[in-house]
N, C-alpha and C positions, 0 to 999 in steps of 0.2 A: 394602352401605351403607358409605361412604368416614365415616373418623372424625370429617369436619366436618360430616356430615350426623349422625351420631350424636350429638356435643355440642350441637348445634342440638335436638335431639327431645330428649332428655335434658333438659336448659335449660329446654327448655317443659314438662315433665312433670314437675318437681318436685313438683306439686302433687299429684300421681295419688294416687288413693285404694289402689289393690291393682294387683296386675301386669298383668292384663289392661286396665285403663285407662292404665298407661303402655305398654302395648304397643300399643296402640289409636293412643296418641299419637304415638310411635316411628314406624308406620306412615306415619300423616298426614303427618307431617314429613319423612319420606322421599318422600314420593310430592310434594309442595309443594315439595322441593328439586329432584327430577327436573322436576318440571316446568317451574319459573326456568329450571332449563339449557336445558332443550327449547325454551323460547319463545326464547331469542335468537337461534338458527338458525331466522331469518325464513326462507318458505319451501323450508326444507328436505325438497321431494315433499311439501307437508304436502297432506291429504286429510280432504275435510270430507264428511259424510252429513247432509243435510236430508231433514228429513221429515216426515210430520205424516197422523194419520188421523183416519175422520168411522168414527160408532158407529150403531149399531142394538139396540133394547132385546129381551131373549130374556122378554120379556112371560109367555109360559106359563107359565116355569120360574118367574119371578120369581112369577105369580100362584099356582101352587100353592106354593110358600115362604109365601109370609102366611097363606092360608088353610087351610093346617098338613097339605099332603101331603107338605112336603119339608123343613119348619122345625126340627123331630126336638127340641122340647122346647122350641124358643125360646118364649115364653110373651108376648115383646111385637115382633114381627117386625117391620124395618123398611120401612117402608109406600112409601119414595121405592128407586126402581131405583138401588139403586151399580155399581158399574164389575165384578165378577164378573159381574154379568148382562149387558154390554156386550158386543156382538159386532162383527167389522169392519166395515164398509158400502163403504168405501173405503180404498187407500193409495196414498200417492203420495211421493217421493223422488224427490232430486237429491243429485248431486255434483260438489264442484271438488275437482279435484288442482293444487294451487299447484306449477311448478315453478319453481326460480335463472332468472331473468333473463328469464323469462315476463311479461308486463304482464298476459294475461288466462287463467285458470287454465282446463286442461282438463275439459269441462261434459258430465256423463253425464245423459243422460236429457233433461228430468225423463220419471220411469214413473209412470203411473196404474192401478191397478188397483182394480174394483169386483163387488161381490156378484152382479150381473146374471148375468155372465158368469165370475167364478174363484170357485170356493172359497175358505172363510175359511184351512183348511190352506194351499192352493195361494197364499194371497196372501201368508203369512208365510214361507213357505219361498224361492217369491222374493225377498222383502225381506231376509232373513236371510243369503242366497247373496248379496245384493250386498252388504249389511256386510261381511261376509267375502272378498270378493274384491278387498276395499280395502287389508286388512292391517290394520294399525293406527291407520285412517281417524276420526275423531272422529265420531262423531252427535249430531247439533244438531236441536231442538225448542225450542219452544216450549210451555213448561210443559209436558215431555214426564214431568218428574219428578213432577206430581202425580197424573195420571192414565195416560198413555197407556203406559208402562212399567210399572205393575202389569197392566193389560189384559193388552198382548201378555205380558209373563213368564206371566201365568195360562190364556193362550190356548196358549201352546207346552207348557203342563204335560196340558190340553185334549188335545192333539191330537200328543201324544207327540216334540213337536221340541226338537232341539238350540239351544240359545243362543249366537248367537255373543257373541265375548268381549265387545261393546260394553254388554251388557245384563247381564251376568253381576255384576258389582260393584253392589252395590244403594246404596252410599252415594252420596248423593243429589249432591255436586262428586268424581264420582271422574272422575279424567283420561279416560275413552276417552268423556264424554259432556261436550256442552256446553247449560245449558240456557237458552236467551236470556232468557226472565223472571226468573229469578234474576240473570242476571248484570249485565241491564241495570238489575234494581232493586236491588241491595243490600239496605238497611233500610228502604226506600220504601215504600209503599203499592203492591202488587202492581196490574197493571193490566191488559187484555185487550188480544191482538193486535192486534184493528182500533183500538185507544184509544193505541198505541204507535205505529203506521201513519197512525193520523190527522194525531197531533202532527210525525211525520217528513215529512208529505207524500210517503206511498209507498201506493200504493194498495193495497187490499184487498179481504177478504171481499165477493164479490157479492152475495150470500145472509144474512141473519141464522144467527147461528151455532145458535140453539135450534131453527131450524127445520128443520136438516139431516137430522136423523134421523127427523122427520115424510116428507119426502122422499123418503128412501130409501124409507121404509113405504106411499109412494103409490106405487114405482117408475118417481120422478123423477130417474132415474138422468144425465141428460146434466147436469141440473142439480147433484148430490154430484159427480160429475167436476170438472164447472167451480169449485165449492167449494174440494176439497180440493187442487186445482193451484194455487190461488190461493193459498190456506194457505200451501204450501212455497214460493212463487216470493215471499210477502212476506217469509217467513220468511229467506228465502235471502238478498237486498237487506240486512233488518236485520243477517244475521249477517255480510255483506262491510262493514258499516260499522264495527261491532261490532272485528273483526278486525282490521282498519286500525287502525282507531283506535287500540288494544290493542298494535298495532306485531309481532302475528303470522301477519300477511301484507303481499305487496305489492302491489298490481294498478291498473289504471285503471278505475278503480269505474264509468266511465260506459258504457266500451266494453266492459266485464263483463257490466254489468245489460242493456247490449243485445243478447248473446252471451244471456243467458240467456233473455230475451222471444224472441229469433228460435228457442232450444230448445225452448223450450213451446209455440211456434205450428207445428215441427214437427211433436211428440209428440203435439198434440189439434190438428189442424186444424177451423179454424171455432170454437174455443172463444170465447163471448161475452165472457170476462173477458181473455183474452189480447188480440185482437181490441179490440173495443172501450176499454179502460183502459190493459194494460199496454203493446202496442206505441205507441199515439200518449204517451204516459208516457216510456218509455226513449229515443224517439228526439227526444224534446224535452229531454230531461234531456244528451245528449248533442249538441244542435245547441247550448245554453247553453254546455256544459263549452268548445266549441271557440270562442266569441266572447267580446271585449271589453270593458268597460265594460260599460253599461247596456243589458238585454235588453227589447227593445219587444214586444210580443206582439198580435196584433188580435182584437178580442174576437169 
């Protein structure tokens, strides 16, 4: 830590109660210093992880927990499924690597995987191996920090895996994660994906999100595919506008988002939601971006 990064943490932590609260402080402010510097080298390889996954409830377990084979003294068990009893159904991930002088950042994936056909191991360990093959690649969700980051930490504890670094810091703004509902709301009133998607005009969720994991449990699996592709490819649009805006990154947001529909209709051929919404979506959005004045459209 450089001594202006010190006085700055210092400065803020007058207040601290005992050492470990201005240490705590110390921290923060170091890590909020490095980051200012990090952001103004726009584009420097910067390397983003979208992602996002659909749950399946482990019902058994959960029903002997209440009915007191596995509760081991709770004496008021709680009656609604939480997220220990969640299992994968689905994952799916995408990545940009923004490089200097790039307009449209290098587009991995996106990957889908599901329960039909991988293990819940086998899907983390993929997921995990491509975080880590990014380096110091940021992972972005949506509301990833309320739920879907205790799941997988508690699934890789599960299933005896390693965490890569992105996961490994639990405070909930630590730099190697970004989490779009936080960041788009502030002090707002938190609000749902498709309610953020709505208002942007970027399309979304095909499916209602509650019914996903009914879904799964019918073994309507093409249908949680098309879901949770959808999930990260909205996710992905918000977090390039997000970015931009934010002034850390640089791209051609229309020849991006079509770079990324034409990925996705790679990765899941015939997918309904690609197909149907997001390709005639991206390549409208980018016949607009290239014309003048006022855009006529026939109904």
């Amino acid at each position: 830590m450089t001594i202006d990064q010190t006085g700055i943490a210092i400065a803020a932590g007058l207040e601290a109660e005992d050492n470990s609260d201005l240490r705590e402080l110390l921290e923060r402010q170091a890590s909020l210093f490095s980051a200012h510097s990090a952001d103004r080298k726009v584009n420097a390889s910067a390397t983003y992880i979208v992602f996002d996954a659909e749950y399946i409830f482990d019902r058994d377990t959960h029903k002997a927990y209440i009915t007191g084979e596995g509760k081991e003294g709770d004496d008021q068990p709680r009656r609604k499924i939480h997220w220990p009893f969640h299992h994968i159904a689905a994952i799916s991930w995408l990545s940009f690597r923004f490089l200097p002088g790039s307009d449209i950042p290098v587009i991995g994936g996106p990957f889908v995987l599901a329960a039909d056909e991988t293990d819940e191991a086998e899907m983390l360990t993929a997921f995990f191996a491509a975080l880590r093959a990014t380096g110091d690649g940021r992972l972005v969700s949506w509301g990833g920090e309320v739920r879907d980051y205790a799941v997988i930490r508690h699934l890789a504890c599960v299933h005896g895996l390693v965490l890569p670094q992105q996961l490994r810091d639990t405070w909930p703004n630590a730099r190697e994660r970004l989490d779009l509902c936080r960041a788009v709301t502030v002090q707002a009133d938190p609000v749902h994906l498709q309610e953020y998607a709505a208002a942007s005009s970027i399309p979304s969720k095909p499916s209602p999100a509650k019914q996903i994991g009914a879904m799964a449990e019918r073994g309507q699996w093409i249908a949680v595919r098309d879901h949770v592709l959808a999930d990260v490819v909205t996710a992905a649009i918000i977090a390039l506008r997000h970015l931009s805006s934010n002034s850390l990154i640089v791209c051609d947001r229309e020849r991006t988002v079509q770079a990324v529909a034409d990925a996705a209709g790679a990765a899941v051929p015939g997918g309904e939601f690609v197909d149907r919404t997001l390709k005639p979506w991206a390549r409208d959005k980018l016949r607009a971006a290239g014309l003048r004045g006022k855009v006529f459209r026939a109904d």
